[in-house]
Structures are given as C-alpha cells and as structure tokens.
C-alpha positions in Angstrom: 32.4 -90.5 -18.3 30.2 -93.4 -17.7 31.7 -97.1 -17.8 31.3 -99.6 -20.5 29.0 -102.6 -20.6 29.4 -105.7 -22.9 26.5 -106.5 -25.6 24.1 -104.1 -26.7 23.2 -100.3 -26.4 20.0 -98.5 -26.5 17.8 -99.5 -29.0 20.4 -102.6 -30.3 19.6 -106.2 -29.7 22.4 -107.8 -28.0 23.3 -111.4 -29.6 25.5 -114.2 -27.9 28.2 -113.4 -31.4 28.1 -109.7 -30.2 31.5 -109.4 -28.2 31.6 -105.5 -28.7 31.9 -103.3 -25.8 29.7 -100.6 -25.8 30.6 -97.5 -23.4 28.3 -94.6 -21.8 28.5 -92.3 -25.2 28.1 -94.9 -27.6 24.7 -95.5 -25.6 23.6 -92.1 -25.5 24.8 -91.1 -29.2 22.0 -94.3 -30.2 19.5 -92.3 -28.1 17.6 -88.8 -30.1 19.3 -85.8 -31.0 18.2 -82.8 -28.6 18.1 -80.2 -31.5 18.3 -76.6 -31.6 14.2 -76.1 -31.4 14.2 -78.7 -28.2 13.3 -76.0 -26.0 11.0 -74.4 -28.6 8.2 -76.8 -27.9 8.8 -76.8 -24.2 8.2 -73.3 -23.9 5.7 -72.8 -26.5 3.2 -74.9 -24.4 4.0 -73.2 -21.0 3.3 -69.8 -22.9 0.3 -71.3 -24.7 -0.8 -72.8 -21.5 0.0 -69.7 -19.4 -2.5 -67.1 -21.6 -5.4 -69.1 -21.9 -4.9 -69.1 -17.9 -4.5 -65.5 -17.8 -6.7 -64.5 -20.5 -9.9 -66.6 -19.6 -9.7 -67.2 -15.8 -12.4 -65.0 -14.6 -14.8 -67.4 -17.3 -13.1 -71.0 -15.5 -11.2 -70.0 -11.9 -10.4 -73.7 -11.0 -8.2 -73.6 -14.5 -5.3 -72.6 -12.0 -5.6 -75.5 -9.8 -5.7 -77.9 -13.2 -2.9 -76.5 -14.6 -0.7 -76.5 -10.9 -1.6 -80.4 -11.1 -0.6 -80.8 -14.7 3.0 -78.9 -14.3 3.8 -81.0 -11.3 3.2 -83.7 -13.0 4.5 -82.8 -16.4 8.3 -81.4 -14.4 8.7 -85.1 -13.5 7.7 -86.5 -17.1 10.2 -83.8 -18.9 12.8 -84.9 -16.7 12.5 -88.6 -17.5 12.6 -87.3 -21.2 15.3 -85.4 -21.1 17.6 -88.3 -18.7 16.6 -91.5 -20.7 15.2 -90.4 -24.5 17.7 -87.9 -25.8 21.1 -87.0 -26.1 22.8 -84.6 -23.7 22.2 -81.2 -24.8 25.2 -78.8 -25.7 24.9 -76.3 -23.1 25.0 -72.7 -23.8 25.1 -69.0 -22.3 21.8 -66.9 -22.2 21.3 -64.0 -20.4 17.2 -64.6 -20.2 14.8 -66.4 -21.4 15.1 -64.1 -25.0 11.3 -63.3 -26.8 9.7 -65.5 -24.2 9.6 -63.0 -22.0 8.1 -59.8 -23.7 5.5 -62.2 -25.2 4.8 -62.9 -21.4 5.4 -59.2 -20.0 4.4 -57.6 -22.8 0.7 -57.2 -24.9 0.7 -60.5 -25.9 0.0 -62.1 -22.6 -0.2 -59.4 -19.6 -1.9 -56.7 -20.7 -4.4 -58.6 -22.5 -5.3 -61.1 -19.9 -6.2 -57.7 -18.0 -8.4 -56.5 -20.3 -10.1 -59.8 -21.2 -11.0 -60.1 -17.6 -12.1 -56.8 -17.0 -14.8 -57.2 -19.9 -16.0 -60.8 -18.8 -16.1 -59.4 -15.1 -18.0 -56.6 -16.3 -20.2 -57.7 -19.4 -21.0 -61.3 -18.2 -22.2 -60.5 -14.8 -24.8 -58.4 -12.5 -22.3 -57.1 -10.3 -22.4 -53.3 -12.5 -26.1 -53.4 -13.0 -26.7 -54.4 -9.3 -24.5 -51.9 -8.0 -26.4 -48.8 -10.4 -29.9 -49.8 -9.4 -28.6 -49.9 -5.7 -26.9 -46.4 -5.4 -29.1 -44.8 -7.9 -32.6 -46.7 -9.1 -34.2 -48.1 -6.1 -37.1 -46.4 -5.3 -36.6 -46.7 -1.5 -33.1 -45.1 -1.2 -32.7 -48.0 1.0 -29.6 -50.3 0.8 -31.6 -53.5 -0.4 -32.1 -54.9 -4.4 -35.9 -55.3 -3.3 -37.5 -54.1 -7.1 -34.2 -55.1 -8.6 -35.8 -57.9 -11.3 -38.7 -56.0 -11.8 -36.6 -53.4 -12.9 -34.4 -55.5 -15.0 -37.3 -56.8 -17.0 -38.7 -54.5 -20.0 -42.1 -54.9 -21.5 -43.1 -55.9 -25.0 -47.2 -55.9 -26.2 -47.1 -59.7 -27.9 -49.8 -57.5 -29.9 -46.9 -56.2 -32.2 -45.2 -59.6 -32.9 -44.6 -59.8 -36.8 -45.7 -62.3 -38.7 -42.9 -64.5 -39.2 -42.6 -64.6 -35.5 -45.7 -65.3 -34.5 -47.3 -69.1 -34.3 -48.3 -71.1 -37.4 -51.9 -71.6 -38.2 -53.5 -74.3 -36.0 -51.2 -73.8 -32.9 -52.5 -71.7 -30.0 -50.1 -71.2 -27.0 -51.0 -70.0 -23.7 -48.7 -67.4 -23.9 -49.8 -66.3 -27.0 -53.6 -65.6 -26.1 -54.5 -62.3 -26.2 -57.6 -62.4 -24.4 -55.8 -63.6 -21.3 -51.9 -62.6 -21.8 -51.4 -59.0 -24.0 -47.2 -59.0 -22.9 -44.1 -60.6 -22.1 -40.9 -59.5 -20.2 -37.6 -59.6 -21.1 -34.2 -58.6 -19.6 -33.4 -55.1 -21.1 -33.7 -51.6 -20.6 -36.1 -50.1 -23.0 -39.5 -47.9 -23.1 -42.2 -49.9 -23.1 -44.9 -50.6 -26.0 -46.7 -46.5 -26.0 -44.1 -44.2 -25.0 -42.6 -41.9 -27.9 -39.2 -43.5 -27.6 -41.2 -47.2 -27.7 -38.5 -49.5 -27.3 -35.5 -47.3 -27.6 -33.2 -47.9 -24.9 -33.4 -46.1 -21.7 -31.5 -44.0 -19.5 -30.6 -46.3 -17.2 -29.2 -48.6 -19.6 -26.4 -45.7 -20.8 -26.2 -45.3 -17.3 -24.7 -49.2 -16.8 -22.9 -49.0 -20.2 -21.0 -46.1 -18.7 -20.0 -47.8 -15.2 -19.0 -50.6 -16.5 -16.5 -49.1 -19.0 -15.4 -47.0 -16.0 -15.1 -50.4 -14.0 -13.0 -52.0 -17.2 -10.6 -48.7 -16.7 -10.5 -48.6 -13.2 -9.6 -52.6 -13.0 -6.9 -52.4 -15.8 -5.3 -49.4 -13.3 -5.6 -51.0 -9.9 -4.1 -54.5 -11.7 -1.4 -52.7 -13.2 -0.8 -50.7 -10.0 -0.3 -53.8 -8.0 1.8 -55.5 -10.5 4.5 -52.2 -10.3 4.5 -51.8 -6.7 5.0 -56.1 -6.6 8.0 -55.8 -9.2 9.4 -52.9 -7.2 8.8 -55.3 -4.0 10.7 -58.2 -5.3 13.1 -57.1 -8.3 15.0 -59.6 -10.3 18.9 -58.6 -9.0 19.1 -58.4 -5.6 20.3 -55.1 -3.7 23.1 -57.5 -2.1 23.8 -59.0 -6.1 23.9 -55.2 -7.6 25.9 -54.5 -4.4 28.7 -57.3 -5.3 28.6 -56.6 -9.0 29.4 -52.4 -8.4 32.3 -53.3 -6.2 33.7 -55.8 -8.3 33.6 -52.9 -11.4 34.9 -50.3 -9.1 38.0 -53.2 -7.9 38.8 -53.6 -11.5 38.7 -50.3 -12.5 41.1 -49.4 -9.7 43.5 -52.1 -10.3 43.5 -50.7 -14.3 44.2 -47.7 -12.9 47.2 -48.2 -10.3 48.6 -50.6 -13.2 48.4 -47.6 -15.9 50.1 -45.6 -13.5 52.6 -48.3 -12.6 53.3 -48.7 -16.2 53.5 -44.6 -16.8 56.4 -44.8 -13.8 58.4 -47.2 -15.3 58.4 -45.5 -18.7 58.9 -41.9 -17.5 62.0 -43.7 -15.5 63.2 -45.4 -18.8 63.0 -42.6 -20.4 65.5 -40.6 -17.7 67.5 -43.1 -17.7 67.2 -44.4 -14.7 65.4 -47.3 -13.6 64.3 -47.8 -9.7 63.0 -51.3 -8.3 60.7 -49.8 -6.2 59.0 -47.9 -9.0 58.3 -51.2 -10.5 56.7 -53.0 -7.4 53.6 -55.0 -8.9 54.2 -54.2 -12.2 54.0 -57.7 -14.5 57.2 -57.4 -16.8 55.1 -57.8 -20.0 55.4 -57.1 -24.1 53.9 -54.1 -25.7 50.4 -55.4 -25.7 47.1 -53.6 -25.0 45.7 -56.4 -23.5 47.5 -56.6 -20.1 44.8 -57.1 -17.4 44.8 -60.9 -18.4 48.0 -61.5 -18.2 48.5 -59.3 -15.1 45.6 -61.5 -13.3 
C-alpha cells in the first residue's frame, strides 16, 4: 500500500481548513470504476480493427502499416488509462481470451478475410484475364500481351443506340456522327453488331469467369494450407510445457498411488492385529477423509 498525503485526493480541491489525510486507496477509490465490460471495449475495437484489416487489405495494403502505427501508439495511451484514470481492476482467472478468439479463428474473421480477398484479387484486377489471353488467346502463341486491349475491347454499331440514349435535338457530337464514326468500343467480351449471337457474351468471357473462380478456390486452399502447416510450426503449448505438465500428472498420480497402498497396509495390519512402524513409513496419520492429498502435501 501506497503512503498517505495531507490535503486533497484525485478530483478534490484541497483547502488550507482541510487537515484530513488522504492515503493511496482513498485516492484511487475517487478515481472511475474499471467495470466488468472494461475489457469489452478494448477488445471490441482490436477485433473491429483487425477484420477490416484482414477482410479489405488486398483493396488498401498500406492499412497494415497504419494500424502498426496506431497500436503502438494506442498500448502507451491504454496504459496511461489504465495507471492514472481508473481504479485497479479485480483480477481474475481465464484460461483464454473466451469468444474473442473463434470470432478471430473462426468465420467471422479468418475465413472470410480469405474469401474477400480472393474475389477483390480476382474480380478487380487483370491479372486472370491477362493470364487466359496469354496461354490461350494470343494469336502468336508467343509469350507477349501484344493484341491484348484490342482483344479486351468489344464492338457496338452507335447505329443501334435507342432513343433515350441517344443526343437531344440540336447537339451533334463527334462521336456521334455517323458519316465519319459508325462504332464505339468498350471493355467486354461479346459478338459484335451482325453475328447471330449479336452481343451475347462470348467464349472467352466463360472462359475467364471459370479461371478466376478456380483462382478464388485455389487461393482459399494454398492460404489455408500455410496457415495449418504455420500453426503446426509454432503451437500454443510448447513440447517442453506439455513435457512438464505430463510428468507432473504422472508424479501425482504415483504419489496417490504409493499413498493408497500405504494406507491399504496399515489397515490390513490393523485389521490382524498387529501394527508395524515400518509399514507406516510416509503415511500422514490423518482422519477418515477422502480428501487426503492436501493434507498429505
């Protein structure tokens, strides 16, 4: 326990007529109460913090840095918190961290920031699309993308423009001149304005639907892969821990035993009649209880 001062404690306003002495506790029981829920928050942010990391990083990868910078910084304000603004917390016995850590582990927060990923990786860039019109589209068979935005481009007669999209009277674009521009391109695969399937989707565009799903699958794998093999890498009791904690059971159960038999001596000698120190070596004289290892120890 902390010492006592004269005048006032936290949050009082100490007055020349104040002659009280106010100790350590008396300071801190002024300051607020730490409740039950003062974790709650705490964690609730980390978590919150944690799955938008996990769940969107492909979309912002310097979001790890930010949030390294904002937890070192954050460990030192907490701690200042917790020392100067609230009472001392009663502690208590947990064996983890409780629901925390399946809404981290489980599908909450892991298997969903995989998936996530795996579709903005896959759906938001040209990696897929590049990769099908390199092994199977280009016209050369050689290993270069020369063609590739050509290819990427679909055509559209401005010709066939409905009404409602086409300009208003009085306005006359460049783009929209027939005599000298008759289409436009635009990023899709679809037949072009003429052929029976006019502007169904092509071949080639299933053909990238289907590897990127495939590459979506074969991520979520690999990721989960990795994240086994690293668990089995580095579990959460050491070999030397597990070690410790099977030869204390197997010490215990072995002084139960040599104590039961002990105890099954001296009876059986009782019982005769006759009643030899030697039988009774280490043997706690106790009262008919069933809870002797305690007392024993």
């Amino acid at each position: 326990m902390g010492g006592c001062v004269t005048g006032g404690a936290a949050g009082r306003v100490a007055t020349p007529s104040d002659k009280r002495v106010y100790c350590t506790w008396e300071q801190d029981h002024d300051l607020q109460n730490f409740s039950q829920l003062g974790l709650f928050c705490e964690y609730l942010e980390m978590v919150i913090q944690f799955g938008f990391i996990t769940l969107f990083v492909a979309s912002f990868p310097l979001a790890p840095l930010l949030a390294l910078c904002n937890n070192i910084l954050e460990v030192r304000v907490d701690a200042w918190k917790l020392t100067t603004q609230f009472r001392r917390p009663m502690a208590s016995k947990a064996r983890s961290i409780g629901a925390w850590l399946e809404i981290l582990n489980g599908m909450a927060v892991a298997v969903l920031s995989v998936i996530t990923n795996a579709f903005i990786v896959s759906f938001t860039s040209d990696m897929i699309p590049r990769l099908v019109y390199l092994y199977v589209y280009q016209p050369n068979k050689t290993a270069t993308m020369e063609g590739y935005i050509n290819n990427s481009l679909s055509v559209f007669n401005i010709s066939q423009l409905h009404m409602e999209h086409q300009p208003e009277d009085g306005e006359n674009p460049t783009w929209f001149n027939g005599s000298v521009i008759t289409t436009c391109r635009y990023r899709d695969y679809r037949y072009p304005s003429g052929h029976e399937k006019e502007y169904f989707h092509t071949m080639q565009f299933w053909h990238i639907l289907a590897a990127k799903l495939a590459f979506i699958i074969i991520m979520e794998h690999v990721v989960f892969g990795v994240k086994v093999f690293v668990a089995w890498m580095i579990p959460d009791v050491p070999s030397e821990v597990k070690a410790r904690i099977k030869r204390e059971r197997y010490l215990v159960q072995e002084y139960l035993h040599n104590y039961e038999v002990e105890k099954l001596k001296v009876q059986l000698s009782q019982l005769n009649g006759y009643h030899s120190p030697t039988q009774t070596t280490g043997v706690c004289a106790l009262p008919e209880t069933t809870d002797v290892l305690p007392e024993c120890l």
